[in-house]
N, C-alpha and C positions, 0 to 999 in steps of 0.2 A: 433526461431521456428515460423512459419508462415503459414498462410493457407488465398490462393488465393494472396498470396503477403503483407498480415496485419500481423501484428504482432500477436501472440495466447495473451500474457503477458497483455498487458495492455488494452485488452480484459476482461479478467477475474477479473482484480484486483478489479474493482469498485462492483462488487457485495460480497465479503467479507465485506469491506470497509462499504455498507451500510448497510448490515446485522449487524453487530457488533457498528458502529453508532445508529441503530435503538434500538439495545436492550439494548444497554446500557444506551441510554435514556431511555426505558421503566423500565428500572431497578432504575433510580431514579426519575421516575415517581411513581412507586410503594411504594419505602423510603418514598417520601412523602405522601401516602396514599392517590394519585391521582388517581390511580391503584386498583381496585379488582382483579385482579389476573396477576400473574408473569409470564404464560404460554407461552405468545406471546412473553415475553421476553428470554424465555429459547429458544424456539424455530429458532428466530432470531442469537443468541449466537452459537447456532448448526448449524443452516445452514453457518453462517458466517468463522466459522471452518472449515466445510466441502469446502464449496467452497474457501479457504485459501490455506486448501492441493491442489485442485485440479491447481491454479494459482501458484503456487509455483514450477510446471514440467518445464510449457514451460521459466518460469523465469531462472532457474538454468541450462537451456539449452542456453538461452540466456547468461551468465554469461560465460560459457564456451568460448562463442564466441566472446567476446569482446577485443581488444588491452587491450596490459599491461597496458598502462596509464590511464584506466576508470578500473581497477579490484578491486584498493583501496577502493572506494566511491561502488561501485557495492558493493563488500562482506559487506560494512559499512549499507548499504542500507536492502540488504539482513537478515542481522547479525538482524538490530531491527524489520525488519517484519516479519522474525519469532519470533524474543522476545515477539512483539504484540500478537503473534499467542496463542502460548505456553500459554499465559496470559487471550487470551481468553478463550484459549480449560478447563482451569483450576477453570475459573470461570463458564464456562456450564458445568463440570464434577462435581463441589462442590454441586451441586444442588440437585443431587441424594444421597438418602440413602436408605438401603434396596431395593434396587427397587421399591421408590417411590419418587416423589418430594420433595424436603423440599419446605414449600410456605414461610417460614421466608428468611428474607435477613438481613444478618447480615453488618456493615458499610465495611468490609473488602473486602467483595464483592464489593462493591460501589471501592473502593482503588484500588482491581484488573482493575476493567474496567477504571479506571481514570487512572492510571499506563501504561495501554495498548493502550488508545489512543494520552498519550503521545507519546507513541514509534512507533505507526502509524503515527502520525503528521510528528514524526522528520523522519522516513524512506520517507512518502511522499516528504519530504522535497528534499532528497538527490538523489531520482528518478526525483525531476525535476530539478536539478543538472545538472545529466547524459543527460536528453534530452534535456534542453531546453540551459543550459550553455555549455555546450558541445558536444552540438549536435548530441549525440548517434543516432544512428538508425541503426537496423542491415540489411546487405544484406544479400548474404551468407555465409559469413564467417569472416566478418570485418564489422569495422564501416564505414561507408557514413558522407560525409559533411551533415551537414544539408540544405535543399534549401533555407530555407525562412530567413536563416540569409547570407549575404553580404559575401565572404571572405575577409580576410585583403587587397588583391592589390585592390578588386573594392571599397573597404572602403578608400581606400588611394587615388585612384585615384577621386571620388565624394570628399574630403575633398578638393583638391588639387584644384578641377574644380570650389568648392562651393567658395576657398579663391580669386580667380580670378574677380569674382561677388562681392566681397562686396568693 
């Protein structure tokens, strides 16, 4: 999915990413009573969510669109950023009681978002997989070489040209 020729995806992703980065620091900045209040951290947590869902459209429209040979790693990729997701939405929903904040934070909260930035690391991991070892990039309907990496004949032939010279 793409608008003016960009990709929408990886667009979006970095502002989940630092929302939920952000509060989940604030959140054990608060554990240690560095913090007077968790509010910015809730906040951060919710919008991190919310902008999750919204990155999440053009993603899975992209996934549609990929050759079979990158689906594996894609769905694998996919599979843990919303495990992250689910983990964060869980630790901004625990927050509420009655229709008020809880301002305590209990260590499990802390586990949630530790939990979940694990499984953002390792999904980050396997998105730069797709682009950068495998050169994903979508056109309209398929994947594209990558430009900025060499293919194999001009990689064979610079070896070839480079053995010549020494």
């Amino acid at each position: 999915m793409r608008v003016l020729g960009h990709p929408i995806h990886p667009m979006l992703v970095h502002f989940p990413i630092v929302f939920w980065l952000t509060g989940s620091t604030l959140d054990f900045l608060f554990w240690l009573n560095w913090m007077a209040d968790p509010i910015l951290a809730i906040w951060c947590l919710g919008l991190g969510a919310a902008f999750g869902a919204i990155a999440v459209v053009p993603g899975f429209v992209d996934l549609l669109k990929l050759e079979e040979r990158h689906v594996k790693v894609a769905n694998w990729h996919a599979a843990l950023m919303c495990s992250a997701w689910l983990l964060f939405l869980a630790s901004f929903l625990l927050r509420f009681q009655d229709g008020t904040i809880r301002t305590e934070l209990p260590i499990w909260v802390l586990l949630l978002d530790l939990i979940a930035i694990i499984l953002l690391a390792a999904g980050g991991v396997l998105s730069g997989e797709l682009v950068h070892k495998r050169g994903v990039t979508l056109t309209a309907d398929r994947t594209a070489p990558n430009p900025s990496r060499p293919s194999s004949s001009e990689t064979s032939r610079k070896h070839s040209q480079n053995a010549g010279l020494r």
